[in-house]
N, C-alpha and C positions, 0 to 999 in steps of 0.2 A: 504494500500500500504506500502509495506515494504522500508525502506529507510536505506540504507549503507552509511557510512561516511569511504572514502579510509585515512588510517592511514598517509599519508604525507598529506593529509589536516588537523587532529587535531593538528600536528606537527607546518602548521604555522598557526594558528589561534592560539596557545598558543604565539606565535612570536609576533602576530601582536597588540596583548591587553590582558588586563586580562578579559574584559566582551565581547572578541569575541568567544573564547570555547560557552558561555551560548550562544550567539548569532543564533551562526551555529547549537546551540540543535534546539533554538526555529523556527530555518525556516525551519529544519528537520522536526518537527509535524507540520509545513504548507504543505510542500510540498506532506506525507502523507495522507493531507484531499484533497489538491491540483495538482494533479503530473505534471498539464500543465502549472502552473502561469507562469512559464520561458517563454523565447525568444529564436529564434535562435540565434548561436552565430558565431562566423568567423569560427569554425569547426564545419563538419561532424557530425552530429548524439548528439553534445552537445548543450545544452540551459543554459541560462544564468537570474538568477534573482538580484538583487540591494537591498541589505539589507540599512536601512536608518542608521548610525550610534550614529545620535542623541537618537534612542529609548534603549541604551541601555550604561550604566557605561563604560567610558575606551573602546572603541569601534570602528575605523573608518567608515567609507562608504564602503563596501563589495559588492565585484564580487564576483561570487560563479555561477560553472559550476558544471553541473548535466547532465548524460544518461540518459531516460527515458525510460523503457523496461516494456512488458505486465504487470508482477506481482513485480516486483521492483523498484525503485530509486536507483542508487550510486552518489554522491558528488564524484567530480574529481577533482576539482581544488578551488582556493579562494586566492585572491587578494587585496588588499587595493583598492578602486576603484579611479579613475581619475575624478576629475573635466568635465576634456575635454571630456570621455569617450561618442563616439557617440549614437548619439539617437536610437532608434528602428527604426523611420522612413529613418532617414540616410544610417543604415546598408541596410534597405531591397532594398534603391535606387542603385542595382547595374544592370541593363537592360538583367536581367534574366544571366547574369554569374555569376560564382559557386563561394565564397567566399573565401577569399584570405587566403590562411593555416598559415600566419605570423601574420593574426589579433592581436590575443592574446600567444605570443609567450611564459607565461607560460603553458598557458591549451592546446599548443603545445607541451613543453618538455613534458609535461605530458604523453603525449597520445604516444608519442615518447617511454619514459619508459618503458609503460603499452604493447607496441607489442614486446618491445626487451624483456622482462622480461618473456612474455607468449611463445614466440620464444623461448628462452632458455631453458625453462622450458622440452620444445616439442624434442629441438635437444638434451639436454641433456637426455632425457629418451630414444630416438635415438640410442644415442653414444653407451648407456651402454648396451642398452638391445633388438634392433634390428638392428647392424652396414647394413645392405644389405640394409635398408630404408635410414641409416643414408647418405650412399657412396653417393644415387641416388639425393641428394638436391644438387642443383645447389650452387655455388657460389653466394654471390651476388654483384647487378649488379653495377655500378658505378655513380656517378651524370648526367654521358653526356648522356646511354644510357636511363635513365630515362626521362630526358628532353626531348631528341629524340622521346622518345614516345609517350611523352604529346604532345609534338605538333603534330606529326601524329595524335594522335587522336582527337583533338582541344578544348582540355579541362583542366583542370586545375586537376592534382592529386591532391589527399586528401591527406592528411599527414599521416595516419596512412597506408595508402596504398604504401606510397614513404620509411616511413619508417621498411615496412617489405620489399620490394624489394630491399632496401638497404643491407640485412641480407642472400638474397634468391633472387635466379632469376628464379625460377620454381621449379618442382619435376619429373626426371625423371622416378619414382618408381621403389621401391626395388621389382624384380623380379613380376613386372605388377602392383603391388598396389601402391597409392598413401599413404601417412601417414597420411590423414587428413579422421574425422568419416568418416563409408559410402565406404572410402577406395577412397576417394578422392584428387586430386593430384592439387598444385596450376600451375598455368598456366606458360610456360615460356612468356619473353614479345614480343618474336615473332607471338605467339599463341594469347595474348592477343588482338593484334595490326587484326591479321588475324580475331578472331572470332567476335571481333568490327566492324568489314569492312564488314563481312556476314552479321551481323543483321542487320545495318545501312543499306544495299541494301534490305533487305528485308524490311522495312521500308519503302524503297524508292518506291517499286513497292505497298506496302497495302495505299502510300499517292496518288500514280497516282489512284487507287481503292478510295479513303475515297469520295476523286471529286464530285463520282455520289453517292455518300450515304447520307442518312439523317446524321445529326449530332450527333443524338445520337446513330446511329452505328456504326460510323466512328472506325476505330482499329488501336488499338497503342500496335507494339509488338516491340519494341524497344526504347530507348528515348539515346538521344547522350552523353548523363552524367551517361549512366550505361555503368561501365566497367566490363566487365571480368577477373574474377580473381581465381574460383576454377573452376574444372572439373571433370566431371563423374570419369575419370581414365586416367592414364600418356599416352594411349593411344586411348579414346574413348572421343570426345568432341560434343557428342548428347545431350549434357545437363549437368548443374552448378551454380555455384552459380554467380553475380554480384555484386558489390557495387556502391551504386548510389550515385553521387559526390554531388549530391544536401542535401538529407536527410541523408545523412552517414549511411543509412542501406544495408542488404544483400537485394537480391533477386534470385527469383531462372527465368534460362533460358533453354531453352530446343529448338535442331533443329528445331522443327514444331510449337514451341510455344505452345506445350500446360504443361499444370499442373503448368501453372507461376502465382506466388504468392507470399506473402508478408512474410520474414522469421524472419523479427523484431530482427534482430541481428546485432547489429554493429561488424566490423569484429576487435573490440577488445575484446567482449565477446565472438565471435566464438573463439578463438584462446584461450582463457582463459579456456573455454569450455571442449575444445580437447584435452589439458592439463591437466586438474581435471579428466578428465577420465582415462588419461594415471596413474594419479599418485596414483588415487583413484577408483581403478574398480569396488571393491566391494559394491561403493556408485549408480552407472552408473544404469538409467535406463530407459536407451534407447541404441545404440550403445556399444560393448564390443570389447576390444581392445586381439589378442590375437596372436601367433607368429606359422611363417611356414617357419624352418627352422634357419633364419638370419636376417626375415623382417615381418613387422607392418601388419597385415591384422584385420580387420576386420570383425564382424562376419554378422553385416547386409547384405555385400554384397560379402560372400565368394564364390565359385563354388564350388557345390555340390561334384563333384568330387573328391575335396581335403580336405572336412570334417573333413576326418580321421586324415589327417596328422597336422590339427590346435590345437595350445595349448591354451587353454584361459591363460590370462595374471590375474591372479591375486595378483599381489601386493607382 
C-alpha cells in the first residue's frame, strides 16, 4: 500500500519536535502493512491513529489523520494530541447521527483547503480555456441557504460538501455539458433538496414492501445520509453521483436504482481527480477532456453527432 504524506503535514511535524518528522516516517511503514489501524474521526471519509510520544526523542503524543483509498494512503493532517482527546468508545456514542464537522477543527481547515484549492484548480482551467463552461457555474451559495438545506434535509453537511457549495451552487452547463468527467454537472441545491425527496419516497414505499420480506431480502435503495451532489448532465438527473455523510465516500445513484455501487472516492479526490486530468491529459486514462467550441466536453460521453466538431484538449 502506497502511503502519501500531504507537504503541510511535514511542514508541522518539523514545528512540532525534532523526532516527530522520524515519527510520522515510522507510522507511514505501519500504516503500509496496516491501512485500517485508524478510527473514524469527526470527519467524512478520515480516520485517525495516536502515535505514543514517549516511543520516540523530542516527540509529543500525535493525532494524525489519514484517507484510506483502494491502492493508496495520504496523511492529511497531524496534531499534538490532547490529554482530554475523546475515546473511541465516546466518539462512536452518538445514537446513529453523522459527526459533528467542528470535531477536529484542524483536519477541518484542512479538508477546507484541499476543495478550494482543487476548485480553483478546475475554474481556473475554466476561465482560460473553456469560458462557455466557465459562465455556466453558479455563484456560490451563502451560509443561510446552506443551513436551509440541511435542515430540509435533516442531516448534518459534511464539511467538504458545505465547503465547495460555498464556492459553487451548481453547474448550469456550458452549452448542455457539465464540466465534471463523464461530462457531468454538480447539482444546484434546489435539485439536490428535490432528488433527496425522490429517493427518500422511494424508500418509503420499498420499507412498506421490506414488511413482508425475509430479512435478508429486505432492499435498501436509499439511506437518509446520502446526499446528492453530481448528475448525469445540467439537464438529465436519471442518474449520479452521492456523498454519504456517514462514511465520507461517493456513491453512485441512478432513477431505477440500478448499477449503484461503491465509487471509493471521497469527493476531495474526485475533485482533485478532475483537475489532474484537466491539467495533465496526456497522463489520463480513462476520461479525456476536450473543447467544442467555448466549453469543456468530454469525450466519454460526447454525441456522436458532434464528433467532428471536438478538439481533444491536450495540454
Amino acid at each position: 500500500m502506497k502511503v502519501e504524506i500531504q507537504p503541510v503535514v511535514s511542514d508541522v511535524a518539523a514545528q512540532l519536535g525534532g523526532g516527530v518528522p522520524y515519527a510520522l516516517r515510522a507510522l507511514a511503514g505501519q500504516l503500509a502493512d496496516e491501512p485500517g489501524m485508524g478510527r473514524p474521526s469527526g470527519l467524512p471519509g478520515i480516520l485517525t491513529v495516536t502515535v505514543d510520544g514517549d516511543m520516540f526523542e523530542d516527540c509529543p503524543d500525535l493525532s494524525v489523520g489519514y484517507v484510506r483509498e483502494p491502492d493508496r494512503i495520504e496523511i492529511r493532517f497531524l496534531r499534538a494530541a490532547s490529554s482530554t482527546e475523546p475515546s473511541t468508545d465516546a466518539r462512536d456514542q452518538g445514537q446513529g447521527r453523522a459527526p459533528d464537522r467542528s470535531a477536529d477543527p484542524v483536519a477541518a481547515a484542512v479538508t477546507v483547503r484541499e476543495v478550494a484549492d482543487a476548485w480553483r484548480r478546475i475554474t481556473g482551467w475554466l476561465k482560460h480555456n473553456a469560458p462557455d463552461s466557465y459562465a455556466a457555474l453558479r455563484a456560490g451559495a451563502g451560509p443561510a441557504a446552506i443551513a436551509a438545506l440541511e435542515d430540509g434535509l435533516g442531516i448534518r453537511i459534511p464539511v467538504e460538501l458545505h465547503a465547495l457549495w460555498l464556492l459553487t451552487a451548481g453547474d448550469d452547463g456550458g452549452d448542455g455539458w457539465g464540466c465534471l468527467p463523464g461530462n457531468r454537472a454538480l447539482l444546484t441545491l434546489d435539485a439536490v433538496a428535490a432528488v433527496h425527496r425522490l429517493k427518500m419516497d422511494s424508500q418509503a414505499r420499498e420499507d412498506v414492501l421490506n414488511t413482508d420480506r425475509p430479512e435478508g431480502e429486505r432492499i435498501t435503495v436509499w439511506k437518509a445520509t446520502w446526499i446528492p451532489v453530481v448528475a448525469l448532465g445540467p439537464a438529465d438527473r436519471t442518474s449520479g453521483l452521492y456523498l454519504d455523510a456517514d462514511s465520507g465516500y461517493l456513491g453512485r445513484w441512478s432513477r431505477y436504482n440500478e448499477g449503484r455501487g461503491e465509487v471509493l472516492d471521497t469527493l476531495v479526490t474526485y475533485l482533485e481527480e478532475a483537475a489532474d486530468l484537466l491539467e495533465a491529459p496526456v497522463l489520463a486514462t480513462g476520461d479525456k477532456p476536450g473543447l467544442i467550441g467555448g466549453a469543456l466536453v468530454w469525450l466519454s460521453s460526447i454525441d456522436p453527432a458532434q464528433e467532428d466538431r471536438w478538439q481533444p484538449w491536450t495540454g
